[in-house]
PDB file of N, CA, C and O in Angstrom:
ATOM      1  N   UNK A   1      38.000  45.233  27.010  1.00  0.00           N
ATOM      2  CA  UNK A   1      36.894  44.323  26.846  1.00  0.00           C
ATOM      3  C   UNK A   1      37.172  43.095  27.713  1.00  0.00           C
ATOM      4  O   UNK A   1      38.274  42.566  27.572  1.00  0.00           O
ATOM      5  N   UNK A   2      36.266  42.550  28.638  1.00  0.00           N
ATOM      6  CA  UNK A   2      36.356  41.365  29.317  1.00  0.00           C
ATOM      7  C   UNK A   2      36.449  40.433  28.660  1.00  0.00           C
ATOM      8  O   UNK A   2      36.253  40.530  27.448  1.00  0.00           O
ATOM      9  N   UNK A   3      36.817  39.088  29.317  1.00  0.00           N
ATOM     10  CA  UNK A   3      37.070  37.865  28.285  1.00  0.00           C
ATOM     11  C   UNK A   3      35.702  37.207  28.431  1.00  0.00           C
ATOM     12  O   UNK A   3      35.468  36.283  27.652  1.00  0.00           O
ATOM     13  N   UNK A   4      34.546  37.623  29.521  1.00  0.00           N
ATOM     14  CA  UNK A   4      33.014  37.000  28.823  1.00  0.00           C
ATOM     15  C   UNK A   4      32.636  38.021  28.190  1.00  0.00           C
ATOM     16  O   UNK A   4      31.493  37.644  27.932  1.00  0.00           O
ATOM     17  N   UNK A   5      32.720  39.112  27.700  1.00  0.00           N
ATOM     18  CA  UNK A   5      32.005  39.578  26.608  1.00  0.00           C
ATOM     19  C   UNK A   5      32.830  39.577  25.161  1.00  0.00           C
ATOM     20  O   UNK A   5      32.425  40.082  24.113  1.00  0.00           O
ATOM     21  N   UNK A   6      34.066  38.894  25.367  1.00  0.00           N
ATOM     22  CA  UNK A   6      34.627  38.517  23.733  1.00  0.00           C
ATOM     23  C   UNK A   6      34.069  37.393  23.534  1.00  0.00           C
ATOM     24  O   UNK A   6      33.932  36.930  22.402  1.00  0.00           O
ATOM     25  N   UNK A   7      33.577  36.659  24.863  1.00  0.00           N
ATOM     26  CA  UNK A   7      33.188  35.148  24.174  1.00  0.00           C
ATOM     27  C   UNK A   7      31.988  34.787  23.663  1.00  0.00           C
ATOM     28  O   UNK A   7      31.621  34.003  22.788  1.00  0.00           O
ATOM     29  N   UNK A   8      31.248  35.843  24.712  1.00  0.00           N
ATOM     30  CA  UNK A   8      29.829  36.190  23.910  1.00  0.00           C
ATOM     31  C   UNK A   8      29.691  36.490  22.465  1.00  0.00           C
ATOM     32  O   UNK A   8      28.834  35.913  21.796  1.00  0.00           O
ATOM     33  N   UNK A   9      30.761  37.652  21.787  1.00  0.00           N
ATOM     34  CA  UNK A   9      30.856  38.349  20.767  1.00  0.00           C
ATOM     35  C   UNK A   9      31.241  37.313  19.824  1.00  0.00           C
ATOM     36  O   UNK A   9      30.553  36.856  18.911  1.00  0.00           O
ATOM     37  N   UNK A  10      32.320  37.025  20.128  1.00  0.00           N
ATOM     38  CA  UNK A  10      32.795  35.346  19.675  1.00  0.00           C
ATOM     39  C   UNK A  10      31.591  34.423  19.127  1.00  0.00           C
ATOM     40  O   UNK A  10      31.458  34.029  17.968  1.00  0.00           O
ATOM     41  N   UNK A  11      30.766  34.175  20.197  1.00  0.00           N
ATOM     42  CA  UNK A  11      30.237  33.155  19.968  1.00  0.00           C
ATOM     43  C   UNK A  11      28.927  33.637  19.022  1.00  0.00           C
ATOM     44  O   UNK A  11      28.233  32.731  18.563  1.00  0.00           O
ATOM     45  N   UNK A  12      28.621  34.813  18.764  1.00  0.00           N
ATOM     46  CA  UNK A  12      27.886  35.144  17.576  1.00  0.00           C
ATOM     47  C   UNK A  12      26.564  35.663  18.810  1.00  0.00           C
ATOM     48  O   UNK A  12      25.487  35.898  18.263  1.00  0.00           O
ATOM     49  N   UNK A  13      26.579  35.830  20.239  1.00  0.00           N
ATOM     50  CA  UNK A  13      25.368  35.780  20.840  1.00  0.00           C
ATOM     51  C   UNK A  13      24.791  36.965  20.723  1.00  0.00           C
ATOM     52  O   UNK A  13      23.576  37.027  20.536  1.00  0.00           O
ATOM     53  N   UNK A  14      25.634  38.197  20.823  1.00  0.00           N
ATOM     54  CA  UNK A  14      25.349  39.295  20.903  1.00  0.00           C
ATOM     55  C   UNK A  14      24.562  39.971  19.360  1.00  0.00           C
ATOM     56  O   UNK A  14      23.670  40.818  19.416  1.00  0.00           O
ATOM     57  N   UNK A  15      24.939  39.572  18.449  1.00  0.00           N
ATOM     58  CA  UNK A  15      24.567  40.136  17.460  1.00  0.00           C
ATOM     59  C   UNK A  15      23.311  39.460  17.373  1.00  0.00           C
ATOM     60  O   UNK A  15      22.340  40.180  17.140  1.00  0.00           O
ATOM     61  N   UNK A  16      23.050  37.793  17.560  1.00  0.00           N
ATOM     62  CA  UNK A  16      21.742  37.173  18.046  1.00  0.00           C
ATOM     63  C   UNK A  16      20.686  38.113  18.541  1.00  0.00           C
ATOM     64  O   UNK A  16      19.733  38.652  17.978  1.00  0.00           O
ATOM     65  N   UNK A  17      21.249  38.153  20.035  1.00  0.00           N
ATOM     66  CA  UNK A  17      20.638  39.181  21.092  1.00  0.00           C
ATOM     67  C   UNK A  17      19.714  40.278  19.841  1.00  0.00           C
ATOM     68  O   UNK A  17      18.539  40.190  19.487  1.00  0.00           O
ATOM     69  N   UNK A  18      20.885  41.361  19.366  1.00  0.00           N
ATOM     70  CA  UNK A  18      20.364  42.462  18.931  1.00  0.00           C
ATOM     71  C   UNK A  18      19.672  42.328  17.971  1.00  0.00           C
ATOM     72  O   UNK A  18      18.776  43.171  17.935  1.00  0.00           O
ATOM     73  N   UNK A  19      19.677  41.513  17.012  1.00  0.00           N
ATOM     74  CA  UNK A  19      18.428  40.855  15.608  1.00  0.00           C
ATOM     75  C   UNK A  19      16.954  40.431  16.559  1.00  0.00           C
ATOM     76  O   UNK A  19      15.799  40.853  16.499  1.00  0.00           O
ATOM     77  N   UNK A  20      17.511  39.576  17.283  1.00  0.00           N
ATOM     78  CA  UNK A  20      16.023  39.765  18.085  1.00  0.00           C
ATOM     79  C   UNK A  20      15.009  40.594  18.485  1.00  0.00           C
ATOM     80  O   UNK A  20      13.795  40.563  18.281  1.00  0.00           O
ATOM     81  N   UNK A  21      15.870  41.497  19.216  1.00  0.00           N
ATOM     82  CA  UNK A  21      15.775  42.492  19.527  1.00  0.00           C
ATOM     83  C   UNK A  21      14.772  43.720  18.525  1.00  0.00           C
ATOM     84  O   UNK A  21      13.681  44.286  18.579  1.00  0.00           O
ATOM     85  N   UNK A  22      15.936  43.645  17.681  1.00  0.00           N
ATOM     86  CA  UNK A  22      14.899  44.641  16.297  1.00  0.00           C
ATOM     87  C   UNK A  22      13.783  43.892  15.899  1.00  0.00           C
ATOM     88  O   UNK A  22      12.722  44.477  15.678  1.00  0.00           O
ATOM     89  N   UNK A  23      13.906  42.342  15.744  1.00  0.00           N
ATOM     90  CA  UNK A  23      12.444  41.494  15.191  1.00  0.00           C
ATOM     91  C   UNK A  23      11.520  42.225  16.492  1.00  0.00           C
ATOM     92  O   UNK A  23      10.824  43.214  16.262  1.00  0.00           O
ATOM     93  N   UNK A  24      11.602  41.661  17.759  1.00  0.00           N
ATOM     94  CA  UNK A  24      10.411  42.150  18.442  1.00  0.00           C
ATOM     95  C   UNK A  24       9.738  43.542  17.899  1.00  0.00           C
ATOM     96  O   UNK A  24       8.649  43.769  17.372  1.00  0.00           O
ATOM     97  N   UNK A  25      10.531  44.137  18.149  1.00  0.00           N
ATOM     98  CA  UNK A  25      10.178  45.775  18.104  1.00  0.00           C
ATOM     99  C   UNK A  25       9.698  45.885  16.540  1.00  0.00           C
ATOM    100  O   UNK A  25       8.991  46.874  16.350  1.00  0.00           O
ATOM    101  N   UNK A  26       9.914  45.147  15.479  1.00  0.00           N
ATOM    102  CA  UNK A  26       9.994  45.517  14.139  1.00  0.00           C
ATOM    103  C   UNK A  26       8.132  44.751  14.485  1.00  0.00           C
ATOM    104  O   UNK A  26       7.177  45.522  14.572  1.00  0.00           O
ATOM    105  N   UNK A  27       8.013  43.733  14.584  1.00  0.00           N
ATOM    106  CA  UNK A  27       7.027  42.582  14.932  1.00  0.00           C
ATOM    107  C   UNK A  27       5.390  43.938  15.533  1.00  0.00           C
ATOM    108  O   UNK A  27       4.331  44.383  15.091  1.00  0.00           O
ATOM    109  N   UNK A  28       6.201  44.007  16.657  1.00  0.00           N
ATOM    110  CA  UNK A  28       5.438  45.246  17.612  1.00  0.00           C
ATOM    111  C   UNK A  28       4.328  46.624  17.027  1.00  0.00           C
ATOM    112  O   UNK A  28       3.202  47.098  17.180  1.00  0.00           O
ATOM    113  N   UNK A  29       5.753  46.815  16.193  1.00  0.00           N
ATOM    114  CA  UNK A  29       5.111  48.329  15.023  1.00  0.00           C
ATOM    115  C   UNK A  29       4.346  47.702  14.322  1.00  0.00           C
ATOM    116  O   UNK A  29       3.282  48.321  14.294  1.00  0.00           O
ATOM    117  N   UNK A  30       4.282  46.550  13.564  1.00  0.00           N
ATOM    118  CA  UNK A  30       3.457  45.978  12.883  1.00  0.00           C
ATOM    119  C   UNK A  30       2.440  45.730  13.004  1.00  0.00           C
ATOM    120  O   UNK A  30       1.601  45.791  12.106  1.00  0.00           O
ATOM    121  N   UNK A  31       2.187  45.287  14.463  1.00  0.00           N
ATOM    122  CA  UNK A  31       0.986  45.045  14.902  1.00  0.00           C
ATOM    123  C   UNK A  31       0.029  46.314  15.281  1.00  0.00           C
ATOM    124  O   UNK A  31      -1.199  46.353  15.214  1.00  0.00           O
ATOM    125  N   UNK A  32       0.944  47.355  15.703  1.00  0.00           N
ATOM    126  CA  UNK A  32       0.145  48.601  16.260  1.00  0.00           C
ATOM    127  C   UNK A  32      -0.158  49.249  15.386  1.00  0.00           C
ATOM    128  O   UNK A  32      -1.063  50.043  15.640  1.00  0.00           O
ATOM    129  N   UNK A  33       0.388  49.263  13.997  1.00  0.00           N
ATOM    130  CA  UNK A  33      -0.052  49.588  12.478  1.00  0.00           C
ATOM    131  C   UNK A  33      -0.945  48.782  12.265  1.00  0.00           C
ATOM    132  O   UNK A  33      -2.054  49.297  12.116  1.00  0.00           O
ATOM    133  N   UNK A  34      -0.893  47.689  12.192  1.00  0.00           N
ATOM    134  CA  UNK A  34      -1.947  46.690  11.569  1.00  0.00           C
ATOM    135  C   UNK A  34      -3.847  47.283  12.790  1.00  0.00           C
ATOM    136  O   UNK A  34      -4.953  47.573  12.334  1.00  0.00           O
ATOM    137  N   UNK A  35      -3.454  47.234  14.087  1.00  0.00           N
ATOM    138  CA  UNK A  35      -4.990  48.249  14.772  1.00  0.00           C
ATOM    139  C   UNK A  35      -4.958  49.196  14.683  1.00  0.00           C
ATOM    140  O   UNK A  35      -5.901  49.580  15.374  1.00  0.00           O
ATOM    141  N   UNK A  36      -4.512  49.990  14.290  1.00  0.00           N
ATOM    142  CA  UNK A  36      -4.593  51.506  14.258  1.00  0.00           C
ATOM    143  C   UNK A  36      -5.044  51.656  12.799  1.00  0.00           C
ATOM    144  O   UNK A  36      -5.654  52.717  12.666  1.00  0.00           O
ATOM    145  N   UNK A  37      -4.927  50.770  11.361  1.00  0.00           N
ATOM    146  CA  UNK A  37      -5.031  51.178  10.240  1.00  0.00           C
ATOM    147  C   UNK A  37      -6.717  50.143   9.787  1.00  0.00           C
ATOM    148  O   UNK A  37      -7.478  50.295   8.832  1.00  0.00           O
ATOM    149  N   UNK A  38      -6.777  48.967  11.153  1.00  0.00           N
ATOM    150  CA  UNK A  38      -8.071  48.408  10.855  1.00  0.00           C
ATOM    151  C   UNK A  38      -8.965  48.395  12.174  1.00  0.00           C
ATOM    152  O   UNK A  38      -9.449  47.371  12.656  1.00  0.00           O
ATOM    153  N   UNK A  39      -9.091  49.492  12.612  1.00  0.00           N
ATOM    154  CA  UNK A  39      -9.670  49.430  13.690  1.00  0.00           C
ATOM    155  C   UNK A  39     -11.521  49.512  13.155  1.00  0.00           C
ATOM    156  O   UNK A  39     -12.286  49.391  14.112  1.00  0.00           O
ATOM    157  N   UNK A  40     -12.103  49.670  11.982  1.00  0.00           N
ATOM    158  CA  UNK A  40     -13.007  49.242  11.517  1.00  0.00           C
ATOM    159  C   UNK A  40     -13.224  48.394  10.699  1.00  0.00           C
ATOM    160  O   UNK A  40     -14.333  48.218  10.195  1.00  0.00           O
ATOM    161  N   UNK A  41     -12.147  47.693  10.418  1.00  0.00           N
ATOM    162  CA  UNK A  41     -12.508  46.594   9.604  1.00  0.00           C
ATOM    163  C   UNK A  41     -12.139  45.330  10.172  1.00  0.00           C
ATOM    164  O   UNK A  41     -10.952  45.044  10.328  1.00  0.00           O
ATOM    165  N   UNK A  42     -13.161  44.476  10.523  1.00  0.00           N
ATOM    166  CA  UNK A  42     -13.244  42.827  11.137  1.00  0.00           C
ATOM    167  C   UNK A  42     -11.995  41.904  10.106  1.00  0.00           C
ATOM    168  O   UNK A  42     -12.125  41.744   8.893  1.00  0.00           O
ATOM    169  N   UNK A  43     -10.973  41.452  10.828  1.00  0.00           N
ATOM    170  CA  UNK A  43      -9.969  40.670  10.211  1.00  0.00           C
ATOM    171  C   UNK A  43     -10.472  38.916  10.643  1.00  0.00           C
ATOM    172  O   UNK A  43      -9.911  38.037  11.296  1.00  0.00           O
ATOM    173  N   UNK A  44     -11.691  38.979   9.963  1.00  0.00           N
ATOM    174  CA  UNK A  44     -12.683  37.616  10.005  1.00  0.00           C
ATOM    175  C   UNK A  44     -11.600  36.320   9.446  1.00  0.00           C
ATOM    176  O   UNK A  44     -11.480  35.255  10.052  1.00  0.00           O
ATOM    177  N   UNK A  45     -10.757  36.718   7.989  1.00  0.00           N
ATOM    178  CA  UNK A  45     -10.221  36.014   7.498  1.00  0.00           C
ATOM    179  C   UNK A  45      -8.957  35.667   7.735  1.00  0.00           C
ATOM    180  O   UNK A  45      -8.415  34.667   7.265  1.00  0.00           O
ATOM    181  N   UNK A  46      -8.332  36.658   8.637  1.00  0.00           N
ATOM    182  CA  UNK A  46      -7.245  36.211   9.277  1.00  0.00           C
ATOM    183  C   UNK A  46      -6.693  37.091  10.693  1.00  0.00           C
ATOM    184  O   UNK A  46      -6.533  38.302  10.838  1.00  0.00           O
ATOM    185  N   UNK A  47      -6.500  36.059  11.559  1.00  0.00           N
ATOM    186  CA  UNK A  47      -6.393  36.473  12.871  1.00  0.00           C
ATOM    187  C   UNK A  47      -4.407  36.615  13.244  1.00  0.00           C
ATOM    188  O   UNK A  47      -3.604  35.743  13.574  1.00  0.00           O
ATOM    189  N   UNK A  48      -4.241  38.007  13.010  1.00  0.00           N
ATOM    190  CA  UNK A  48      -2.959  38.569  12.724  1.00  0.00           C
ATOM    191  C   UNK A  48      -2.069  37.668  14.390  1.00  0.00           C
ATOM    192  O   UNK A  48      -2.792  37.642  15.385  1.00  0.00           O
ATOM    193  N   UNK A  49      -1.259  37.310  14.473  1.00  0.00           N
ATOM    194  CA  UNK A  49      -0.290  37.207  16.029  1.00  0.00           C
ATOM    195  C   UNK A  49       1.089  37.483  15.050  1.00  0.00           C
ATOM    196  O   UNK A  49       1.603  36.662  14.291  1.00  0.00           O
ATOM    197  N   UNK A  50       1.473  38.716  15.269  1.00  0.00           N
ATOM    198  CA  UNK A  50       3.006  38.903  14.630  1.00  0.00           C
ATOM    199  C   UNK A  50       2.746  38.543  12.870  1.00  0.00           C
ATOM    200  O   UNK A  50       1.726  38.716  12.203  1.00  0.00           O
ATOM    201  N   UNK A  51       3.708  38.143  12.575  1.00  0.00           N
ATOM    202  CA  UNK A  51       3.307  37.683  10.938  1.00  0.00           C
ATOM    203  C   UNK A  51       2.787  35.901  10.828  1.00  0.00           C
ATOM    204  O   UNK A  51       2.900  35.126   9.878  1.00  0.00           O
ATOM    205  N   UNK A  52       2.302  35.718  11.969  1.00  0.00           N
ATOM    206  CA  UNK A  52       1.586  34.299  11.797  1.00  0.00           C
ATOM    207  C   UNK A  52      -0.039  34.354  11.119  1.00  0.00           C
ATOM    208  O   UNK A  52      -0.795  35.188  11.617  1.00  0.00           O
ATOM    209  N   UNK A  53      -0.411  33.739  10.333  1.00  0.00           N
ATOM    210  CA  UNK A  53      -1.952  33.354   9.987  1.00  0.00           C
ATOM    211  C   UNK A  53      -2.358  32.597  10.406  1.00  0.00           C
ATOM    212  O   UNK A  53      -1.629  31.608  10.332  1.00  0.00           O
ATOM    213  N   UNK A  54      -3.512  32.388  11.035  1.00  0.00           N
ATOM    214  CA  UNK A  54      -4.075  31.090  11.026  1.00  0.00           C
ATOM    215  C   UNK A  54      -4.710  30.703  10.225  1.00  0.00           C
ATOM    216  O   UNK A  54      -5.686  31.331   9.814  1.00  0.00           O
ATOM    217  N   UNK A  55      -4.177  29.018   9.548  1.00  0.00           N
ATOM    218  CA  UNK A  55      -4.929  28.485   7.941  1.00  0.00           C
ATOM    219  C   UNK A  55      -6.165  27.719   8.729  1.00  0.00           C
ATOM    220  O   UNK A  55      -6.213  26.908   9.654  1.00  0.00           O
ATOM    221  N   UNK A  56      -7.275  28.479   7.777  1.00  0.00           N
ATOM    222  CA  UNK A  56      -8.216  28.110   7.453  1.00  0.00           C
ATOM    223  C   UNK A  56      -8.333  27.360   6.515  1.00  0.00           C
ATOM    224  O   UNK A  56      -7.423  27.070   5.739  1.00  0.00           O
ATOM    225  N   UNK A  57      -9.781  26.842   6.462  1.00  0.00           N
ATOM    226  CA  UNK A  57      -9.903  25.953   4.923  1.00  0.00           C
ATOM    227  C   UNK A  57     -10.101  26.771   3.449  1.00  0.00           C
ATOM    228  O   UNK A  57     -10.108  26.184   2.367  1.00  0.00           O
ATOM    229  N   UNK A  58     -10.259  28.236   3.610  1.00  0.00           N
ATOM    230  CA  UNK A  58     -10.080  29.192   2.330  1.00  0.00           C
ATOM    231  C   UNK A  58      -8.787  28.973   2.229  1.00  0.00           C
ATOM    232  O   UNK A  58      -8.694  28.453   1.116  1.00  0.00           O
ATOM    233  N   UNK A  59      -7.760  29.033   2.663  1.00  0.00           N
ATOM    234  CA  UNK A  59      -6.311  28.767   2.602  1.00  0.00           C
ATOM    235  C   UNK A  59      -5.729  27.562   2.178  1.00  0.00           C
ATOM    236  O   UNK A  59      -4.568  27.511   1.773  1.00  0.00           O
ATOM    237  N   UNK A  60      -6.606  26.420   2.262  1.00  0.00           N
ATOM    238  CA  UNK A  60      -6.015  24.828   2.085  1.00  0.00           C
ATOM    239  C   UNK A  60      -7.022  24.456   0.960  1.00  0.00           C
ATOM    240  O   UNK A  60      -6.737  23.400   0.395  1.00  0.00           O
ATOM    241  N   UNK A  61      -8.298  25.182   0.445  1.00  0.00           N
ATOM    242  CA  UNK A  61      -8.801  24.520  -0.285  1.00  0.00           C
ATOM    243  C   UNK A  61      -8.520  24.117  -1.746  1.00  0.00           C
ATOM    244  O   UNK A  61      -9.157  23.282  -2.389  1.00  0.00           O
ATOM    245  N   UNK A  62      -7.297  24.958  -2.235  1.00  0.00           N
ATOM    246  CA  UNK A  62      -6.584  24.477  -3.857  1.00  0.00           C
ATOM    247  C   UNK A  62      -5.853  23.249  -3.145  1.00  0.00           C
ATOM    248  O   UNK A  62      -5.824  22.344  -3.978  1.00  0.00           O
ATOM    249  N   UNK A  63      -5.172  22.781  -1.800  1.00  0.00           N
ATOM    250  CA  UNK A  63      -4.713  21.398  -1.479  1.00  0.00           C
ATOM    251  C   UNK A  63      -5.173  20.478  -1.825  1.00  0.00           C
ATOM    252  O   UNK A  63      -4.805  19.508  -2.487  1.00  0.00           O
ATOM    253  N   UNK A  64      -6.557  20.966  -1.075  1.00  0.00           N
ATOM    254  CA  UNK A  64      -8.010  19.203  -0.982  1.00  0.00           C
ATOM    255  C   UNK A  64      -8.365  19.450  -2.329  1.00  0.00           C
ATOM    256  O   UNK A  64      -8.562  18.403  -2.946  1.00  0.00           O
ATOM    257  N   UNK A  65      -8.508  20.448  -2.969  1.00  0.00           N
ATOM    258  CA  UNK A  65      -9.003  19.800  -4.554  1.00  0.00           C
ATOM    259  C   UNK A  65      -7.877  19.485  -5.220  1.00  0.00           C
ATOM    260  O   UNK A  65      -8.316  19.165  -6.325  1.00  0.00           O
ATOM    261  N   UNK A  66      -6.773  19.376  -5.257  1.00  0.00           N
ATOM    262  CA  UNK A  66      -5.186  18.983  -5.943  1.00  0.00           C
ATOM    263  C   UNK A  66      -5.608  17.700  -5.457  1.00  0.00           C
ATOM    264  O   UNK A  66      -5.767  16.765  -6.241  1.00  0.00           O
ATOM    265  N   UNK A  67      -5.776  17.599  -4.375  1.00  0.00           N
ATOM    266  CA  UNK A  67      -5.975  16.049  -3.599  1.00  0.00           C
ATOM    267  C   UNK A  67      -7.093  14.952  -4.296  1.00  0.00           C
ATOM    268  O   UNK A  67      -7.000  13.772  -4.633  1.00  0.00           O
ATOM    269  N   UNK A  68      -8.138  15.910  -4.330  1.00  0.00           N
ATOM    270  CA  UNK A  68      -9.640  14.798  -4.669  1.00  0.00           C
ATOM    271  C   UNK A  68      -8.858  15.004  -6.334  1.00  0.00           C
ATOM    272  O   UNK A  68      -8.659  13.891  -6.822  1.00  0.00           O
ATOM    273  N   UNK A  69      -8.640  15.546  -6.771  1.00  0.00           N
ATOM    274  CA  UNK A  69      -8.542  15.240  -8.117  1.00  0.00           C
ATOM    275  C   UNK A  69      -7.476  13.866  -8.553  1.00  0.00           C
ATOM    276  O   UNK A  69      -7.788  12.996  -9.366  1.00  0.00           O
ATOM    277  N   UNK A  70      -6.180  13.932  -7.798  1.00  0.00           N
ATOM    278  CA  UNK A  70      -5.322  13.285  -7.815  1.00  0.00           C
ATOM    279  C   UNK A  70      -6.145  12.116  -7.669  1.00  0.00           C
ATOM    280  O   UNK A  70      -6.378  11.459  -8.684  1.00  0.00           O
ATOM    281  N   UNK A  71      -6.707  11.690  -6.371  1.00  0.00           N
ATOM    282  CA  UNK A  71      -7.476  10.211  -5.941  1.00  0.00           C
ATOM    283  C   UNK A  71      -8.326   9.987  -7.438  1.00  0.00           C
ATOM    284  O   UNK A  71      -8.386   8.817  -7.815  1.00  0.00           O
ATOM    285  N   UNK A  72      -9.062  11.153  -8.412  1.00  0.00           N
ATOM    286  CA  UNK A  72     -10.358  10.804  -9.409  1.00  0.00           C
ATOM    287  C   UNK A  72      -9.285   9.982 -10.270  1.00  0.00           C
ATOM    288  O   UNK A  72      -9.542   8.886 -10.766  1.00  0.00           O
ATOM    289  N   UNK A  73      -7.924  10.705 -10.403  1.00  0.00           N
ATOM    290  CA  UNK A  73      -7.466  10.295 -11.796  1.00  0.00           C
ATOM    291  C   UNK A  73      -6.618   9.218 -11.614  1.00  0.00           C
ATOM    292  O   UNK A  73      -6.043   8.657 -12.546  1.00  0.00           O
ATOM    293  N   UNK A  74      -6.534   8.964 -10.661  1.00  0.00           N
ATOM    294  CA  UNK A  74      -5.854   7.172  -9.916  1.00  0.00           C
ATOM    295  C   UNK A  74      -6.922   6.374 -10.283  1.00  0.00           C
ATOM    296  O   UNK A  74      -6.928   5.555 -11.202  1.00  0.00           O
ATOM    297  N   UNK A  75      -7.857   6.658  -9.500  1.00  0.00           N
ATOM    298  CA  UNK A  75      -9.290   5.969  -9.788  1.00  0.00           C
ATOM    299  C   UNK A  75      -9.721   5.303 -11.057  1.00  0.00           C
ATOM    300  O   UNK A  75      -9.869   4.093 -11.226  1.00  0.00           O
ATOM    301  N   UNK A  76      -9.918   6.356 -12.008  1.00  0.00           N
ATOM    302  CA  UNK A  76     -10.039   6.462 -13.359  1.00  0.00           C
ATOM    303  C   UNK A  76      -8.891   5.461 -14.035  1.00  0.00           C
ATOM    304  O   UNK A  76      -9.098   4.685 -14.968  1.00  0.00           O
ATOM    305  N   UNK A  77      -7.908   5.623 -13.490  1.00  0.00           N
ATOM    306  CA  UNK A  77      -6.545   4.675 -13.791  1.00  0.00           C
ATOM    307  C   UNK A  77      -6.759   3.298 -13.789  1.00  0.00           C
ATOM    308  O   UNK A  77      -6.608   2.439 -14.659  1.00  0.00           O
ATOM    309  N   UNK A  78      -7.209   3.259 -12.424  1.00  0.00           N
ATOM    310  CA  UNK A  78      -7.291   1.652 -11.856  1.00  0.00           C
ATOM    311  C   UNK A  78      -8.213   1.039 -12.829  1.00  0.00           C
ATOM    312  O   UNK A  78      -8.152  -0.119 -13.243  1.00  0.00           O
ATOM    313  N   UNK A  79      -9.344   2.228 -13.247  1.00  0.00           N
ATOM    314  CA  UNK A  79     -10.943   1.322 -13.770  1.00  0.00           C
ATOM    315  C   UNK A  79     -10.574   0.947 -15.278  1.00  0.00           C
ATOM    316  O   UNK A  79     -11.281   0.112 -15.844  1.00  0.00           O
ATOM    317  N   UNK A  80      -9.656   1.443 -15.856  1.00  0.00           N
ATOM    318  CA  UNK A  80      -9.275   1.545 -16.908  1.00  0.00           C
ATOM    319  C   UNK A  80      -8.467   0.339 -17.038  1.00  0.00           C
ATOM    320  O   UNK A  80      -8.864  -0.672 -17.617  1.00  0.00           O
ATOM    321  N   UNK A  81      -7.422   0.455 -16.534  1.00  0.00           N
ATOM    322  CA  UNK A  81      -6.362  -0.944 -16.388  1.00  0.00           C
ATOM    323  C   UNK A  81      -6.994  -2.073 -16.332  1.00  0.00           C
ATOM    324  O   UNK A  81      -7.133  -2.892 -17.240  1.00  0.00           O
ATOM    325  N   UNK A  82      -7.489  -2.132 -14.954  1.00  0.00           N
ATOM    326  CA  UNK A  82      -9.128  -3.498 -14.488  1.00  0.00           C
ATOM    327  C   UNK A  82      -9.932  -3.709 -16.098  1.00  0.00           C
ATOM    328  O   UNK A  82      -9.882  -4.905 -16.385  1.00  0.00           O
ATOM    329  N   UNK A  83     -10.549  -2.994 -17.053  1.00  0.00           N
ATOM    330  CA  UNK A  83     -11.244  -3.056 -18.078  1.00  0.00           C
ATOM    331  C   UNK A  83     -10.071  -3.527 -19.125  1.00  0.00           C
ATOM    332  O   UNK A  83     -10.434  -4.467 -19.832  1.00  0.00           O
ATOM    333  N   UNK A  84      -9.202  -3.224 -19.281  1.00  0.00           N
ATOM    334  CA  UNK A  84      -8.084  -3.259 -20.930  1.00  0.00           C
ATOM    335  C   UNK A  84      -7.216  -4.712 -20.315  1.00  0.00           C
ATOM    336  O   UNK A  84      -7.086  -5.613 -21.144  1.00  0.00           O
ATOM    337  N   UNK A  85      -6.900  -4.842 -19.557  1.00  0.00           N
ATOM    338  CA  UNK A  85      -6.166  -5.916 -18.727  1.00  0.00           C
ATOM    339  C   UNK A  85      -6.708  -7.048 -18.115  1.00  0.00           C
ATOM    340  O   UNK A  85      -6.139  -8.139 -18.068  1.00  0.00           O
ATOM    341  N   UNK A  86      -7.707  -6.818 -17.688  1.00  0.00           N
ATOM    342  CA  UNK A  86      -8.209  -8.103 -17.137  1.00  0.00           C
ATOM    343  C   UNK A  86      -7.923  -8.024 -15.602  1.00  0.00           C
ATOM    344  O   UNK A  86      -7.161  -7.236 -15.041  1.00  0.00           O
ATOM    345  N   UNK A  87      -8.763  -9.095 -14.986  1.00  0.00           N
ATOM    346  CA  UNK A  87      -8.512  -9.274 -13.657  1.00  0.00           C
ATOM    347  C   UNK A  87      -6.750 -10.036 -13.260  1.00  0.00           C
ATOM    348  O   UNK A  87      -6.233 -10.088 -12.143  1.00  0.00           O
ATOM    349  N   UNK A  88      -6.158 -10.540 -14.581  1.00  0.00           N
ATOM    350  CA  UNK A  88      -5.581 -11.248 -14.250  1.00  0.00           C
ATOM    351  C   UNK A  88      -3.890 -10.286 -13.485  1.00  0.00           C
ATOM    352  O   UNK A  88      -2.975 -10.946 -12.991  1.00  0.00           O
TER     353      UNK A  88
END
């Protein structure tokens, strides 16, 4: 064995290399499964690249209502305090 491919091995690159390696190819089948098994059905709701989604607002909308609710019951807080407390 050469002393750049112990240092490679060494340095953890090679086994890097080959995990990659299988992700692409693992990534690849996925995708050619994923058209071959929906080649009639419109993926309207999510536009596949590898195992990425793209978020839509069907995807974020339990956020923004966690959100508007949070702001009602601050709100509700403040008007409450302002009324039992006083301006002072």
């Amino acid at each position: 064995m050469s002393l750049a491919l112990q240092w490679l091995m060494e340095a953890g690159l090679v086994s890097y290399w080959i995990d990659d390696v299988i992700a692409d190819r693992v990534r690849e089948t996925r995708r050619q499964q994923t058209h071959t098994e929906d080649d009639n059905i419109s993926i309207s709701t999510q536009e596949r690249d590898g195992n990425q989604v793209v978020l839509r607002l069907t995807h974020l909308q339990g956020a923004f209502l966690m959100l508007i609710l949070g702001h009602g019951i601050g709100c509700v807080a403040f008007i409450l305090e302002y009324i039992f407390r006083g301006p002072n």
